[in-house]
Structure formats: structure tokens, C-alpha cells
C-alpha positions as CSV (number, residue, x, y, z in Angstrom):
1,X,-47.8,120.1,82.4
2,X,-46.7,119.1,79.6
3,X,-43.4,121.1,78.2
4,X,-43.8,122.0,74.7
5,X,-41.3,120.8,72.2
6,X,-39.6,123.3,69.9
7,X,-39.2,123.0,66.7
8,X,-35.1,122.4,67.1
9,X,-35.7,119.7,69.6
10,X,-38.4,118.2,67.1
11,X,-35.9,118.3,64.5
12,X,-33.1,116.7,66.5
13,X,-35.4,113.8,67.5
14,X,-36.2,113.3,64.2
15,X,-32.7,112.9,63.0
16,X,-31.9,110.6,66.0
17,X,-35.0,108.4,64.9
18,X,-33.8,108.2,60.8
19,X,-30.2,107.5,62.7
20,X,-31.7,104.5,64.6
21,X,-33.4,103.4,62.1
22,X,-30.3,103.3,59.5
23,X,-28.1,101.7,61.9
24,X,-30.5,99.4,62.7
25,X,-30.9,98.6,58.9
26,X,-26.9,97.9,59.1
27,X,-27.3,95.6,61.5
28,X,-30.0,93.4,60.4
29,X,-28.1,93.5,56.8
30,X,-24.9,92.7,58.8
31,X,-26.2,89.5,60.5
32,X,-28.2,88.4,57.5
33,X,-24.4,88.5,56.2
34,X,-23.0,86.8,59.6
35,X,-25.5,84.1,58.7
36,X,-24.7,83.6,55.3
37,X,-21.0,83.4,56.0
38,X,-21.7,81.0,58.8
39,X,-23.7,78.5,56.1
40,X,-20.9,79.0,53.5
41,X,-18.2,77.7,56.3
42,X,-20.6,75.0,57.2
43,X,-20.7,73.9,53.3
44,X,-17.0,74.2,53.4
45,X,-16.5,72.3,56.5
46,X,-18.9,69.3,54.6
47,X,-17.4,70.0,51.7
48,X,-14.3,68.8,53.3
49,X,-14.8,66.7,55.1
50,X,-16.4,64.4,51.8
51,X,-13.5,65.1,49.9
52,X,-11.1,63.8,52.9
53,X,-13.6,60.5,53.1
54,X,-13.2,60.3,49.5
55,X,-9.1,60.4,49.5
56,X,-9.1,58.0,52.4
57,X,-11.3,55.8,50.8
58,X,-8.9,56.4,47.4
59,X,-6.1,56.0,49.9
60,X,-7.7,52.6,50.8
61,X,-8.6,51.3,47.3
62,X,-5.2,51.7,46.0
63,X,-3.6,50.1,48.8
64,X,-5.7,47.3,47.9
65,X,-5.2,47.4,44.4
66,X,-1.4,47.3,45.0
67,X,-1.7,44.4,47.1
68,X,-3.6,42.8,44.7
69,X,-1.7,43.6,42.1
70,X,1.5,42.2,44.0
71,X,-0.4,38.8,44.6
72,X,-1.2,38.6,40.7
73,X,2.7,39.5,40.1
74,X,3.4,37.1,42.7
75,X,0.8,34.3,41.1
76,X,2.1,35.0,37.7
77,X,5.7,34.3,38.6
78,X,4.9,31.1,39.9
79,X,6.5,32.3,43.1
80,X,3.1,32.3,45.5
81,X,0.5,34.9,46.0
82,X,-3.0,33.5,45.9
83,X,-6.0,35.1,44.3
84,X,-8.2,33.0,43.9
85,X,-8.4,29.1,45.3
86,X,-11.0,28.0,42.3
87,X,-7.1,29.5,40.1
88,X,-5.1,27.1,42.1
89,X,-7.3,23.9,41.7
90,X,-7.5,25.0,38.2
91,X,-4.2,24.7,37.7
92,X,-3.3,21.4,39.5
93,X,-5.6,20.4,37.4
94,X,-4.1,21.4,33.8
95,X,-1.1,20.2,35.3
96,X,-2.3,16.6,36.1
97,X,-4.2,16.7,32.5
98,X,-0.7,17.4,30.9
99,X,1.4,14.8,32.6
100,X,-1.5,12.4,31.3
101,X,-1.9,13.5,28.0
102,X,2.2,13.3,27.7
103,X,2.0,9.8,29.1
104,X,-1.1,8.5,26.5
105,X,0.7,10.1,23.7
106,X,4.1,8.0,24.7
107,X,1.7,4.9,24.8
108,X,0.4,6.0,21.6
109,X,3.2,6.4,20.0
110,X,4.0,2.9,21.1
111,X,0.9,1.7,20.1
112,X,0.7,3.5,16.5
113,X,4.4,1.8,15.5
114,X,2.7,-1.6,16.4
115,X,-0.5,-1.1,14.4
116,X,1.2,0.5,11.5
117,X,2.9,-2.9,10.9
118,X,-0.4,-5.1,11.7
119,X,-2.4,-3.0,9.3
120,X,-2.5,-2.1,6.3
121,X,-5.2,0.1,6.3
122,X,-4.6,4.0,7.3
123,X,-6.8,5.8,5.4
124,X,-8.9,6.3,8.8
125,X,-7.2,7.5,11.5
126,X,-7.2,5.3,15.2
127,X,-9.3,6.6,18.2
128,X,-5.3,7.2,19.8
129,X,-4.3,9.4,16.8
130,X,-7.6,11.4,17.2
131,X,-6.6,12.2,21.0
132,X,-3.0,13.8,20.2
133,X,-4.9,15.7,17.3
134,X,-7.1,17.6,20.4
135,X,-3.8,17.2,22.5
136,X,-2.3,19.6,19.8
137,X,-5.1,22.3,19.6
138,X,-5.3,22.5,23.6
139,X,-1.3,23.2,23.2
140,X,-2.2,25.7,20.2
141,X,-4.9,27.2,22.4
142,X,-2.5,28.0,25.1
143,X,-0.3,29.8,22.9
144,X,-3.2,32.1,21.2
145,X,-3.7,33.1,24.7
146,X,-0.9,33.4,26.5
147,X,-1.9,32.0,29.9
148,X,-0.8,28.4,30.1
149,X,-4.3,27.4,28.5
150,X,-6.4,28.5,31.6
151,X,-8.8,30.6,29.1
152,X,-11.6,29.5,31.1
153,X,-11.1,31.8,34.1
């Protein structure tokens, strides 16, 4: 017994079906968009959280830096501060090779009065006058570079 449709009721279930079916187009466009949305605040949210590991690791460079750059200030004054230990030894040792070149050229001096009254013959110079000639071009050296003649850091 089956009840035969008429053609209003036909008509009315075929608007409800093109109704369905448009709303649900709407919703499958609507969480194709939900998705989408969701992947752009992921990329945000990675986005962000790189560029807040970047600044931290900017933060921590800097800090660095300025700590370093206080030690070379420090260093550079003479007043402590430490960068390297090889720049410490380095310059004990200039210092020691100072004090002896100041104390060979006293003896030289010494030394050259005595032999210029011995001898008669100066046209070539002594091994001692030949030391305070390289003596001079360390102390020339350190000037052309400014840095107490430790060019060889």
C-alpha cells in the first residue's frame, strides 16, 4: 500500500534535498576553512616561538659580548680582566724582554765608550751596536701598531 506522492509533496522533497545538499556544501567549505585557520595558528605559534629562541639566544650573545667586551676594556686598562692566558704570558714576556734589552743597552753603552777609545776602527759597527739597532725597530714596531708591540696575537 504504497501512498502515492503528489506532485507538491515531490516538489517539496526536492527542495529539501537541494537544501541539504547546499548546507552541506557550507559545511565541508566551512571546516576545510576551520582547518586551514587551525594550520595558519600552528605556523604562527612555530613562527613564534623561533623568533623568541632567536631573541633569547640574541639576548644571550650580547650579554656575552658585553662581558667580553668589559674584560677587553678591563685588559686594556691594565686594570685586570683576562681573555686570554697565552695574552698574559705574552706579556710578562715583552715585559721581561724590555727590562733586558734596557739593561744590555746600559752595558752597551758602557761598553761602546770603552771600545771607542781602544779602537780606532768604526767603520763596522760591533755585534752590541747591532742589538740596540733591532732594539729600536721593536720600539718603532710597537708604535706603528699601537698595542705595546704584541702584533703577534
Amino acid at each position: 500500500m504504497d501512498i502515492p506522492w503528489t506532485k507538491e509533496q515531490v516538489a517539496e522533497m526536492a527542495a529539501l534535498e537541494e537544501e541539504h545538499r547546499i548546507v552541506k556544501e557550507k559545511m565541508e567549505e566551512q571546516q576545510e576553512m576551520i582547518l586551514k585557520i587551525e594550520e595558519l595558528d600552528e605556523t604562527l605559534k612555530y613562527e613564534k616561538e623561533m623568533r623568541d629562541r632567536a631573541f633569547e639566544e640574541l639576548k644571550k650573545k650580547r650579554k656575552q659580548l658585553k662581558k667580553e667586551g668589559r674584560k677587553y676594556k678591563l685588559w686594556k686598562e691594565g686594570r685586570g680582566g683576562q681573555i686570554e692566558k697565552d695574552s698574559e704570558s705574552d706579556e710578562s714576556d715583552q715585559k721581561s724582554d724590555l727590562e733586558n734589552k734596557d739593561s744590555s743597552d746600559e752595558s752597551d753603552q758602557d761598553s761602546d765608550s770603552d771600545s771607542e777609545e781602544s779602537s780606532d776602527d768604526d767603520s763596522a759597527p760591533s755585534s752590541d751596536e747591532e742589538d740596540s739597532v733591532e732594539g729600536d725597530e721593536d720600539q718603532d714596531d710597537e708604535k706603528k701598531n699601537g698595542d705595546g708591540g704584541s702584533s703577534q696575537m
